[in-house]
matplotlib code that plots the C-alpha trace (Angstrom):
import matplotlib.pyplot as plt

x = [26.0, 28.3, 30.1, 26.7, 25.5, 29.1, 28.4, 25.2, 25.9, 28.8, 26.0, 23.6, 26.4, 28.1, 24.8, 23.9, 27.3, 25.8, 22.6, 24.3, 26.6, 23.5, 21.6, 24.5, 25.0, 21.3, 21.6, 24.7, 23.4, 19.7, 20.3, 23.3, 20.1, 17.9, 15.2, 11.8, 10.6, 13.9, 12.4, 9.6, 11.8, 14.3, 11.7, 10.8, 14.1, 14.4, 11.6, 12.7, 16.1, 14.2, 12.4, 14.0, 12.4, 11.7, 8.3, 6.2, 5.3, 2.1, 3.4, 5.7, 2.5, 1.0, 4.5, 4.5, 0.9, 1.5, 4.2, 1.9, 3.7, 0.5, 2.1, 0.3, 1.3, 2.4, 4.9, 6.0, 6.1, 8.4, 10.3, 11.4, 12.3, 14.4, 16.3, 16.4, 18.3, 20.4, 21.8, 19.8, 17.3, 16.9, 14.1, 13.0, 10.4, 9.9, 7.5, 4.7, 5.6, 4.9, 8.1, 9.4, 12.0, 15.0, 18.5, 21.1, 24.5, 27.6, 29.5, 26.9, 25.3, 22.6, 20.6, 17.1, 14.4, 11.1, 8.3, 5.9, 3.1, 3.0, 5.4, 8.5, 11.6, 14.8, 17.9, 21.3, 24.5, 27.4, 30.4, 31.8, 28.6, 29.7, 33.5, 32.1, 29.7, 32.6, 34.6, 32.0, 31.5, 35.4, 35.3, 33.1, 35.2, 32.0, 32.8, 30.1, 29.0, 25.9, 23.7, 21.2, 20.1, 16.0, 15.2, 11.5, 10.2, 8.9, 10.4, 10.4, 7.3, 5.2, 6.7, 6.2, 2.3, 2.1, -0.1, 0.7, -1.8, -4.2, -5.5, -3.5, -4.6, -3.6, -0.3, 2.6, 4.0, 7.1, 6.6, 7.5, 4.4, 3.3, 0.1, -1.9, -5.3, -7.2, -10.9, -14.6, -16.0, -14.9, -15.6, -12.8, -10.7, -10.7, -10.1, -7.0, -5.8, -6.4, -4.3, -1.7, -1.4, -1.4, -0.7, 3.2, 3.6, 5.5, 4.4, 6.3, 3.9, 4.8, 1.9, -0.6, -1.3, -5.0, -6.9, -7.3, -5.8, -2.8, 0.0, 2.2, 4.5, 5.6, 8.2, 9.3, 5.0, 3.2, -0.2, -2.9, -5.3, -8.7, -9.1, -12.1, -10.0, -6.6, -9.0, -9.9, -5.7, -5.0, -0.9, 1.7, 4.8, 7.6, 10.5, 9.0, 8.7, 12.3, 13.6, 12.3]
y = [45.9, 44.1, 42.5, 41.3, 40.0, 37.6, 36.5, 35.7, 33.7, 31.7, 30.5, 29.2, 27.5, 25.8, 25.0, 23.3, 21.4, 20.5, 18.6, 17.1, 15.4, 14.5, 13.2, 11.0, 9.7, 8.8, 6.9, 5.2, 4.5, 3.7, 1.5, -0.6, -1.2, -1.7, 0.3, -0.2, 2.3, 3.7, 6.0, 7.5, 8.4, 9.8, 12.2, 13.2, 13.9, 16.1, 18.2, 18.2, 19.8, 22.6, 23.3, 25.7, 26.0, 23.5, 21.3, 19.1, 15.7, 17.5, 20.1, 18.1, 16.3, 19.2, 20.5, 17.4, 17.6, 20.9, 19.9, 17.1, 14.3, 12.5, 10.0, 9.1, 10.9, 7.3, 6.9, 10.5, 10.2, 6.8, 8.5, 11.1, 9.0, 6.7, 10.8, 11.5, 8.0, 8.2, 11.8, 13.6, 14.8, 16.3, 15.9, 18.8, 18.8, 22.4, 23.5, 22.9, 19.0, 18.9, 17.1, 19.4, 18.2, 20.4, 19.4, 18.2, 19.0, 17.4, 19.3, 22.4, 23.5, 26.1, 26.9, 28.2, 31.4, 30.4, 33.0, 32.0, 34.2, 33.1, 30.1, 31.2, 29.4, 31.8, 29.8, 31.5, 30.6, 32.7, 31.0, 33.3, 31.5, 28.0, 28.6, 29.9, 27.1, 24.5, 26.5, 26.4, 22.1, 22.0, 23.7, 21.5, 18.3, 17.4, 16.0, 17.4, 15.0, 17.2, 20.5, 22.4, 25.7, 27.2, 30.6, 31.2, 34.4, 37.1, 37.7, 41.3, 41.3, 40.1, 42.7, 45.2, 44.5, 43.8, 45.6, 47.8, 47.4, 44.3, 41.9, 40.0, 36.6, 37.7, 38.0, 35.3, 32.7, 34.1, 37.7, 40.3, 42.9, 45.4, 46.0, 49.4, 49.1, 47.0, 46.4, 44.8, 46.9, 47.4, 43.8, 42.4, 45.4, 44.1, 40.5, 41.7, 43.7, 41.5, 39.1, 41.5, 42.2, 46.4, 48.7, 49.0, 45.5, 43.6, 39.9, 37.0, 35.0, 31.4, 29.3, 30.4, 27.4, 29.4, 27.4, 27.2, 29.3, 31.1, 31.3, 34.5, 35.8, 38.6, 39.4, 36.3, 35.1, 32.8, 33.8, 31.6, 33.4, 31.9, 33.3, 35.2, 37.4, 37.9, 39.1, 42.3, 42.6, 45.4, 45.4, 46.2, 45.1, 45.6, 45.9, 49.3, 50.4, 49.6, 51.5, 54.6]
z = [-53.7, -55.8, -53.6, -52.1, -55.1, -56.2, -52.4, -53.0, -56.1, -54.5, -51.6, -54.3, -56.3, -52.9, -52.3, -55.4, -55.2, -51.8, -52.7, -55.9, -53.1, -51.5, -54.1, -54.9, -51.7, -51.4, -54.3, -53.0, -49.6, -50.5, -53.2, -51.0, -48.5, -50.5, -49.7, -51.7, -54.0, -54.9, -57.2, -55.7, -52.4, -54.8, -56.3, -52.7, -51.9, -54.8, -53.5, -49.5, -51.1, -52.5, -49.8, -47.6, -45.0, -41.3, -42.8, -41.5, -43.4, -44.0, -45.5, -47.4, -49.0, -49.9, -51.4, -53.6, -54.6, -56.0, -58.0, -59.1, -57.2, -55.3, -52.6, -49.4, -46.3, -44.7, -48.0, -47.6, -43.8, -43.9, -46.4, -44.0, -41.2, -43.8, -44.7, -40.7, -40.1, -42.8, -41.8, -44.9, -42.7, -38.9, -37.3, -35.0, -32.2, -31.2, -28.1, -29.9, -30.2, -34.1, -35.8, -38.3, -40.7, -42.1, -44.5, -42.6, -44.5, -43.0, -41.1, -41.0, -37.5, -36.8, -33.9, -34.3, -33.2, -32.9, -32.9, -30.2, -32.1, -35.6, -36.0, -37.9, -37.6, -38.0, -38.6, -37.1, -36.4, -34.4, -33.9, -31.0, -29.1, -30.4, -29.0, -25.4, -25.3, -25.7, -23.2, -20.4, -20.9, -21.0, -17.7, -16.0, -17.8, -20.0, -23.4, -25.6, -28.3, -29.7, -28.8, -30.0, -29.1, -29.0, -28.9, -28.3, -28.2, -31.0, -34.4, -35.5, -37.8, -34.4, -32.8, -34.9, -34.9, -31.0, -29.2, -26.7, -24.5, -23.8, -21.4, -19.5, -21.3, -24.5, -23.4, -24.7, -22.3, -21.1, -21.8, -19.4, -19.2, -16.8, -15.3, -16.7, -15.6, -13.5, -15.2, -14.6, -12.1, -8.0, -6.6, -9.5, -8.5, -4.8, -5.6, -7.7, -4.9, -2.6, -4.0, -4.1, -7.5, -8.2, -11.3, -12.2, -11.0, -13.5, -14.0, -16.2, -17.9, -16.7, -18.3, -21.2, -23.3, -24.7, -22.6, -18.5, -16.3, -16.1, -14.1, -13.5, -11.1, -9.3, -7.0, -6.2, -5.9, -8.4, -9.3, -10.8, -12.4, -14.5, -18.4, -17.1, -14.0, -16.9, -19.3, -16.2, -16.1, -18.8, -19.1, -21.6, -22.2, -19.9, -22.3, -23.0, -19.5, -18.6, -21.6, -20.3]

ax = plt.figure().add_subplot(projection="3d")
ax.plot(x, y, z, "-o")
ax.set_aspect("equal")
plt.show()
């Protein structure tokens, strides 16, 4: 617990040495530009560095008003980009095509989890990965200049509250569920069937955006199914199944 703890300290104290490097190299670099407004981007910056977490420039605004810092979301916006292309910021544009903005420490590098369900962005970083990945672009005679790697799936709190059984169209794209119950009566029983989908099939969700149809396959087949016909398809997830 101790040990913990002195670890836990050092973090927050490299840390701090981190962004007082940062803050001083914005100065340096902002000023020798001369980028307008010197002061008010400075005072954003000071805000972005205690934010730890990925934000939008939305967010960012609303950060600011609550410290009682009131810029316009243009001034805030512009002020990010100026962070992203002078290396203090990096810009991220995750499946949901919003631009999130997180610190960008020299010589750091993370890859990210993103829950599908409710949004979070988990940070990780494994070096054992980093090594095979530089082995496997060696192999092929690449010369790697820059990755990035995104996880998408569910983070443990999601999972903890999925359900366990639920239509079809409720399902996340990408999921692995199996079929339980086929529902709305025998002639939607016999157009499921006729297609060829059954109970115990297992599907992988290939497109479910929350709107339109959806498309799923099984055994080697794609399936495109309306919300209306994935709402009869009662399934659960697969993971489950295979673990018995």
């Amino acid at each position: 617990m101790l040990l913990n703890h002195l670890t836990d300290r050092l973090k927050i104290k490299k840390m701090r040495e981190i962004h007082s490097h940062e803050r001083q190299q914005f100065e340096t670099l902002f000023k020798q530009e001369q980028i307008d407004r010197f002061h008010d981007r400075f005072r954003i910056l000071e805000v972005f560095l205690q934010t730890e977490k990925h934000v939008t420039s939305h967010e960012l605004v609303s950060i600011l008003k609550d410290r009682n810092i009131d810029f316009p979301h243009e001034f805030v916006e512009e002020t990010l980009e100026l962070m992203f292309r002078f290396g203090f910021a990096q810009k991220n544009r995750f499946d949901n095509g919003i631009v999130h903005y997180e610190h960008r420490h020299l010589g750091q590098h993370h890859d990210h989890m993103i829950c599908t369900k409710c949004g979070k962005i988990l940070e990780f970083k494994n070096d054992p990965l980093e090594q095979l990945q530089a082995r496997v672009v060696a192999g092929f005679g690449f010369h790697m200049l820059q990755h990035w790697m995104e996880i998408y799936g569910l983070c443990s709190d999601c999972m903890k509250s999925r359900e366990k059984i639920m239509p079809l169209m409720s399902a996340r794209q990408g999921e692995r569920v199996i079929i339980k119950d086929l529902v709305g009566g025998s002639q939607a029983r016999m157009r499921l069937l006729s297609m060829g989908l059954r109970i115990g099939d297992i599907l992988e969700v290939i497109t479910n955006n929350g709107q339109g149809q959806l498309v799923v396959a099984a055994d080697y087949q794609r399936y495109v199914l309306g919300r209306g016909m994935s709402q009869k398809i009662i399934v659960g997830p697969a993971d489950e199944e295979e673990k018995i």
